[in-house]
C-alpha positions, 0 to 999 in steps of 0.5 A: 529498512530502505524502500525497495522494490517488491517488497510491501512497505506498509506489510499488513492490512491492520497497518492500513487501518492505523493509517487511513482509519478504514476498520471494514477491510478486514473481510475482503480477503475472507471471499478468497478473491483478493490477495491484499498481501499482493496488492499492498505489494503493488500499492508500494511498488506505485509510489516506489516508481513514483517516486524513482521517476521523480529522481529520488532513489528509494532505496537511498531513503532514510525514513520510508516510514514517510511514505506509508501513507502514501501507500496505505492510500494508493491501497485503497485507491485501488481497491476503490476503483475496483469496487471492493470498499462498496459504499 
C-alpha cells in the first residue's frame, strides 16, 4: 500500500502498542474525548509532510512500513504534549 496523504499508516492503536510497546493507550479513547482514529491520521499526515518537504515522494515509497515507527512515535508525541499518557 503507498504512503498517502490522509490516510492513517499505522491504522489501529493496537499497532502502536506492537511498535512502541506502550499497553495503557488502550483506555484513552473509552472517555470519548479523544478520537485516536483522527490522530493517527494526522501523526501520519506529519512524517507524510516531512517527509515531502525533504524531497521524497511518499506515495512513490516502496516500503511505508519503514515509517511506521516514525508515526507510532509522532502518535504519542502528541498525546504527551497534551498530557493524555499521565505519568
Amino acid at each position: 500500500m503507498p504512503f498517502r496523504r490522509d490516510v492513517a499508516l499505522v491504522p489501529t492503536v493496537e499497532r502502536v502498542v506492537q511498535l512502541t510497546g506502550r499497553t495503557d493507550l488502550r483506555n484513552l479513547e473509552a472517555s470519548g474525548e479523544l478520537a485516536l482514529v483522527d490522530l493517527l491520521r494526522s501523526a501520519s499526515n506529519t512524517i507524510h509532510d516531512k517527509l515531502q518537504a525533504r524531497g521524497v515522494r511518499p506515495e512513490r515509497v516502496t516500503n511505508p512500513e519503514v515509517y511506521e515507527n516514525a508515526v507510532a512515535w509522532q502518535f504519542l508525541a502528541v498525546l504527551a504534549e497534551a498530557g493524555s499518557l499521565g505519568d
